[in-house]
C-alpha positions in Angstrom: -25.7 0.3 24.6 -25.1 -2.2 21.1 -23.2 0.6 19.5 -20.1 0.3 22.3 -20.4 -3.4 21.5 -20.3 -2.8 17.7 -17.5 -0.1 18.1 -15.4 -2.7 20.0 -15.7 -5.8 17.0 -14.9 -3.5 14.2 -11.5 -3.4 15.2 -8.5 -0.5 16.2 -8.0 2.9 14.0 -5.6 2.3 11.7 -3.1 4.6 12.8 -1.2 3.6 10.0 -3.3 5.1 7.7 -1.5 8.3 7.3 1.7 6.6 6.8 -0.4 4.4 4.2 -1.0 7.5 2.0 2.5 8.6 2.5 4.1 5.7 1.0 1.4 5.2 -1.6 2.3 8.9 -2.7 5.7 7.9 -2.9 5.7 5.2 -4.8 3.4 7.3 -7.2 6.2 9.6 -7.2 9.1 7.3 -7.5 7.1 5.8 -11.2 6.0 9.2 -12.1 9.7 10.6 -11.9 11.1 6.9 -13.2 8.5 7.3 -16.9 9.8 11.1 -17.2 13.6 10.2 -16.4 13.1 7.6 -19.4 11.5 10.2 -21.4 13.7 13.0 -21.0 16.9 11.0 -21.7 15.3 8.9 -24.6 13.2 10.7 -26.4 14.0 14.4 -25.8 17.6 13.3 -25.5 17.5 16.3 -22.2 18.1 14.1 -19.3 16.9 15.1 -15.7 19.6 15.8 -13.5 17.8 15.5 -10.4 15.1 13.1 -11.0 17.5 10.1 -10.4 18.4 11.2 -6.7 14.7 12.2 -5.9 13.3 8.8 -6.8 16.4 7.4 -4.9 15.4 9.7 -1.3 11.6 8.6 -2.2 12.3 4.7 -2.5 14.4 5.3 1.1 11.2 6.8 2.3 8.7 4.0 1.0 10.9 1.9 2.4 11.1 2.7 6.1 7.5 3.9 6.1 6.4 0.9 4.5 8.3 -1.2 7.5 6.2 1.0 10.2 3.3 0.5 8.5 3.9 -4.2 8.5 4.6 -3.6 12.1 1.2 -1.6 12.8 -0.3 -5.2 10.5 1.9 -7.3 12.6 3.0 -8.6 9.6 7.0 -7.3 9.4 8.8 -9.8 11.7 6.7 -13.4 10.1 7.7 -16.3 9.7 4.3 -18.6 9.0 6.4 -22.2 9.1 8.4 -21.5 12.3 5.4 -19.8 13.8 3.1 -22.4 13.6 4.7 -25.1 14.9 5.0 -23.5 18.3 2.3 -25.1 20.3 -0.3 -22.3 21.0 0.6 -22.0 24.9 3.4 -20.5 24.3 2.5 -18.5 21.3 2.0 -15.3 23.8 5.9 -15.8 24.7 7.1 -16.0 21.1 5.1 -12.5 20.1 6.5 -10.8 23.6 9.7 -12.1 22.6 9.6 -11.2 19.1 8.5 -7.5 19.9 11.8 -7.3 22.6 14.1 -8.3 20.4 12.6 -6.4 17.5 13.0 -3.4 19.8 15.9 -3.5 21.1 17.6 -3.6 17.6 15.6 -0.7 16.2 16.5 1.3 19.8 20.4 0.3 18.7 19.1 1.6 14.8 17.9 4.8 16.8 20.7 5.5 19.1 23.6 4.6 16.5 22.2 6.4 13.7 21.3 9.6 15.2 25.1 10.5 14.9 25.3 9.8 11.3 22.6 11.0 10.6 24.4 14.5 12.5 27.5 14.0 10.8 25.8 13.4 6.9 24.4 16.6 7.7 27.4 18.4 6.3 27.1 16.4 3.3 25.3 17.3 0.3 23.2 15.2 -2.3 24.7 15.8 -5.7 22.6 17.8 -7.9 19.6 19.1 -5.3 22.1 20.8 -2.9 20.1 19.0 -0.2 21.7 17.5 3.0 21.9 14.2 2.7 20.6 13.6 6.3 16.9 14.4 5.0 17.5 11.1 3.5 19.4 9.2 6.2 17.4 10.4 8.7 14.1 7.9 7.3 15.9 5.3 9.1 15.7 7.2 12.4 11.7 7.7 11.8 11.4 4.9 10.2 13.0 3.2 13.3 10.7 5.6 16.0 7.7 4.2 14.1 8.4 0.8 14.4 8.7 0.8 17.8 5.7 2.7 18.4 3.4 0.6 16.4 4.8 -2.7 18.0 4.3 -1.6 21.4 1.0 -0.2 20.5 0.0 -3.9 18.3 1.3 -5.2 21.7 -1.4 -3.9 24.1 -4.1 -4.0 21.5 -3.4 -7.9 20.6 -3.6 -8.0 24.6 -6.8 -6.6 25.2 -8.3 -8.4 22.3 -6.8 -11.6 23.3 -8.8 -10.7 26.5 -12.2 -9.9 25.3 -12.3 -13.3 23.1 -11.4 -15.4 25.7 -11.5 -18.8 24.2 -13.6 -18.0 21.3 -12.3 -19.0 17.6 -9.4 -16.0 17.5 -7.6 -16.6 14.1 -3.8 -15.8 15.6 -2.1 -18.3 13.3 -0.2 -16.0 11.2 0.5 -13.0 13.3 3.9 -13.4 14.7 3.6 -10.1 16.8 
């Protein structure tokens, strides 16, 4: 009977952890490639072609995963000194207002970019002969994601808003 109790306090599943992993193996990428682009142009005097635009695509990547993964934290759309002066009572409104605006720009990202993202298809990245929409297209997931994890932060920040019911709940710095 304790352990639905326990299971309850720990807290949500990160479901940003995959996109966590994701972005840390980016970024891995994005210095592994930076340290051999130096070492090929430097010191073997050989530069890489490619590795320039691959670290480019990965640090668009990182990017727009990284910005799912602050809005699964409830930590993207923060700012601490305006927040805080809002008298608590109406702290609810501010976080449902942040998340509607906050997603109704990323459903205009979504809805405008899907046809550039179509029309870059025919477009090629220099030297990898890849379409460049496999890069542009990050701001489409990127954008999905968002949305998702603020409507999901939403009901979660609900139901444990609900559970504590007057009890010390920390909220001071989470603006969603």
């Amino acid at each position: 009977m304790n352990e639905g109790r326990e299971e309850r306090r720990r807290g949500p599943v990160d479901l940003a952890f995959p996109l966590r992993v994701a972005a840390g193996v980016l970024f891995s990428a994005i210095v592994v490639l930076t340290i051999a682009q130096v070492f090929f142009r430097f010191v073997l005097g050989s530069p890489l072609v490619w590795s320039e635009e691959v670290a480019r695509a990965c640090v668009v990547w990182v990017t727009f995963i990284g910005a799912a993964v602050v809005c699964w934290d409830g930590t993207h759309l923060n700012v601490d000194v305006v927040f805080q002066k809002i008298p608590h009572r109406f702290r609810g409104w501010a976080r449902d207002f942040n998340a509607v605006v906050a997603t109704v720009f990323l459903g205009a990202v979504v809805y405008y970019g899907l046809p550039l993202v179509a029309i870059s298809n025919r477009h090629v990245v220099g030297s990898l002969n890849m379409p460049l929409s496999l890069i542009r297209v990050s701001g489409i997931v990127g954008a999905v994601l968002m949305i998702l994890f603020i409507v999901l932060r939403r009901f979660y920040r609900r139901r444990v808003e609900k559970a504590v019911q007057g009890a010390a709940f920390d909220d001071s710095n989470d603006a969603i």
